[in-house]
C-alpha positions in Angstrom: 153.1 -23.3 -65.5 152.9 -23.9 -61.6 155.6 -22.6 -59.1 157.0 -25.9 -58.3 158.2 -25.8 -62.1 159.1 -22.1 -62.5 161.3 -23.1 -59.4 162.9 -26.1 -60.5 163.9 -23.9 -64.1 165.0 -21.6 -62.0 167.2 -23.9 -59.8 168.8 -25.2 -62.7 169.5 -22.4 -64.6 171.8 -21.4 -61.3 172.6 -24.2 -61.4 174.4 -24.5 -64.7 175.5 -21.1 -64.5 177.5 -22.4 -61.2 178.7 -25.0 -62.8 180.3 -22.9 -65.8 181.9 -20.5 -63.5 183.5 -23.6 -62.3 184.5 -24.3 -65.1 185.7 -21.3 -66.1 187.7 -21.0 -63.7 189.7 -24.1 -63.6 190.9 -23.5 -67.4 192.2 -19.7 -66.3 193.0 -21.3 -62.9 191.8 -17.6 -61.4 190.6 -19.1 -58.4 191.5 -21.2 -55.1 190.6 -25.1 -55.2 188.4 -24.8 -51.9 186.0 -21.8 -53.5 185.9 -24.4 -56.9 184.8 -26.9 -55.1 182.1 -25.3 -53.1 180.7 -23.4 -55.9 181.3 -26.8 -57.9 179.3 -28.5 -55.2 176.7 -25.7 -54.7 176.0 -26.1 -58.9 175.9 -29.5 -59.0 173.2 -29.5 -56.0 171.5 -26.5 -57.5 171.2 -28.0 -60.9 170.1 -31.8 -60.2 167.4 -30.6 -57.3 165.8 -27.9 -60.1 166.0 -31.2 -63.0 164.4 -33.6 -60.0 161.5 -31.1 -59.1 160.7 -30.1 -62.7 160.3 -34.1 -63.4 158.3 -35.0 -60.0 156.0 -32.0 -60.3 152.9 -33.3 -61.9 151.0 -30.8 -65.1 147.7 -30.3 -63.8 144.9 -29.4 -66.0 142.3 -27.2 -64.6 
């Protein structure tokens, strides 16, 4: 596994763990709107850059 990949898992494991504190936190409404939606924002961008990089990186076979 090459770091491009180990990168782009680990992008979008923050990623979704961003966006279920989100989540989370709109049911028990135990946050402001405005820190939502930046960390809303910040999974979402998190999350789709990690998918995008694990699916451009190429597996190379030495």
């Amino acid at each position: 596994m090459n770091m491009k990949r180990t990168f782009g898992a680990i992008l979008t494991i923050l990623g979704i763990i961003g966006l279920i504190y989100t989540g989370a936190s709109i049911i028990g409404k135990s946050a402001h709107a405005s820190t939502l939606v930046v960390i809303g924002i910040i999974g979402l961008l998190f999350f789709f850059s990690g998918i995008g990089l694990i699916k451009r990186t190429a597996d190379e076979v030495k």
